[in-house]
N, C-alpha and C positions, 0 to 999 in steps of 0.2 A: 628563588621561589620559596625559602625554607623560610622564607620572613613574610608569611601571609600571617596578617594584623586579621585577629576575629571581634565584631562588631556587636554587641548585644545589645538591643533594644529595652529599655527598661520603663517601661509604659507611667503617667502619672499617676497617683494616687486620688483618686477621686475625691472632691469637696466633701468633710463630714457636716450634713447637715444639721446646725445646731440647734437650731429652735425649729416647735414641734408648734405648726399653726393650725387656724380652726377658720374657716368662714362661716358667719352668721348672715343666713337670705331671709326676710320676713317678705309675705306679701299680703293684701289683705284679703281677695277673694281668688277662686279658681279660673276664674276669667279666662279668654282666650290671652288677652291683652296682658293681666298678671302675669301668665305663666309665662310668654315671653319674655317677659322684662326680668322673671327670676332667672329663666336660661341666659341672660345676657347677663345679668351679676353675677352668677357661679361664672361663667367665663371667663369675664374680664377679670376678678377676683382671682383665679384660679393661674391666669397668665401672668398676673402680676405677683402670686406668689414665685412661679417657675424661673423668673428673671433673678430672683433671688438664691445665689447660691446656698445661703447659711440655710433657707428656710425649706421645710419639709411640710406640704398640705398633707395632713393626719386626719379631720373630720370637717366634715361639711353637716350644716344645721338649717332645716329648714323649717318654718313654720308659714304655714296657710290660716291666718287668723287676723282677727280686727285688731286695730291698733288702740282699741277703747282699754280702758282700764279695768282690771278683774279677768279680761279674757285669758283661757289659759291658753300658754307655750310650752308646750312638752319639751322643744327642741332647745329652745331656749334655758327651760331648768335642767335639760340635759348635758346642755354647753356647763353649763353654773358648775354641776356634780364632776363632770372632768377636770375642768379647774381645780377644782376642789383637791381632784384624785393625781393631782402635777399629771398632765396628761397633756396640757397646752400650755405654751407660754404667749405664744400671739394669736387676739382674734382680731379678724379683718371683715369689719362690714360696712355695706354701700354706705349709710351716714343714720345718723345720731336719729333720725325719726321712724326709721328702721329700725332698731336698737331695741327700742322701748316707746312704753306708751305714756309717760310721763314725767316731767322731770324730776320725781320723789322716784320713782321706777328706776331711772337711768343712771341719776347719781348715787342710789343705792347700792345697785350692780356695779358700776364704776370704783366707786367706794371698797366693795369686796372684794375685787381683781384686784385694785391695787394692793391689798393687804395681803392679796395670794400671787403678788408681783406676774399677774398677768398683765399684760401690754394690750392696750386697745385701738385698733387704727380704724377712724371715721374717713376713707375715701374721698365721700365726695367734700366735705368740709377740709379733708387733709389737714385731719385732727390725730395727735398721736397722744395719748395717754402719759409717754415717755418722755414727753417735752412737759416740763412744769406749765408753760405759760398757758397750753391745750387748755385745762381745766377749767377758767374763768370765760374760756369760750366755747367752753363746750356747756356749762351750765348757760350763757347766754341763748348760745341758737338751740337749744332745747326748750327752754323759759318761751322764746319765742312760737317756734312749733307746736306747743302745747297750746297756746293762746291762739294761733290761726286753726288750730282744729277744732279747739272751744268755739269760737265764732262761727267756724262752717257749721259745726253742728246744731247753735241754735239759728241759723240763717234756713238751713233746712227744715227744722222744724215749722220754723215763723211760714215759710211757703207751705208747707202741708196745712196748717192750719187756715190760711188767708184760701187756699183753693177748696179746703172744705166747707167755709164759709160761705165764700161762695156760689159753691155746688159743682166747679168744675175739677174735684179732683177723683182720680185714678183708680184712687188707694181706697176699696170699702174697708168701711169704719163697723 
């Protein structure tokens, strides 16, 4: 019995999380409907960072704003200035029409992360900033989405004015 062998348990060292990430939610109105759909992208966003060992969610950015151009984004020039301040090195947002309002907007921003070697990941396009090839399609489906918003925008118009013509519209002039 003089030969009792003692056992020490020497627990793992926990994953150091290496990159410090940032989720960017845009929506455009407070809606019942908006606001859902931004608690489902903070989530799914947020579980997808967690699967991520190396990665650390650090700030969450939201803005409640139109995707028109001129409109300001607090959150978003607030995302800009942490970059800025190395404070992120990955932002993870739902996709590229979300992002920004234009593509002079997008690949501007685009353009300055890479230069401050932040990383950009567009979800739903499963676009990664990191991969060269991203960028010739990330300028594509931007180019695009600017152009179906320019068209809804004057489609909408064309009806407001065709029912004020008229006489059957809503909207007093």
């Amino acid at each position: 019995m003089a030969d009792k062998k003692i056992i020490t348990y020497i627990p793992p060292k926990p994953q150091l999380r290496e990159k410090r990430v940032g989720i960017y939610c845009r929506v455009s109105t407070n809606s019942t409907e908006q606001l859902n759909s931004l608690t489902a992208q903070i989530s799914a966003m947020t579980r997808f960072i967690s699967i991520n060992p190396k990665w650390l969610l650090v700030y969450t950015y939201i803005d409640i704003a139109s995707g028109k151009a001129g409109t300001p984004r607090k959150e978003f020039s607030r995302m800009l200035l942490d970059c800025n301040s190395k404070d992120l090195d990955i932002i993870l947002t739902k996709c590229i029409s979300r992002f920004g309002s234009d593509t002079v907007e997008v690949l501007g921003a685009l353009n300055q992360l890479k230069q401050l070697r932040v990383r950009v990941i567009f979800q739903q396009e499963e676009l990664d900033t990191a991969v060269v090839e991203s960028d010739l399609m990330i300028s594509v489906i931007e180019s695009l989405a600017q152009a179906e918003n320019e068209s809804r925008s004057q489609n909408i118009k064309w009806g407001i004015k065709q029912h004020a013509a008229q006489g059957t519209s809503k909207v007093s002039v």
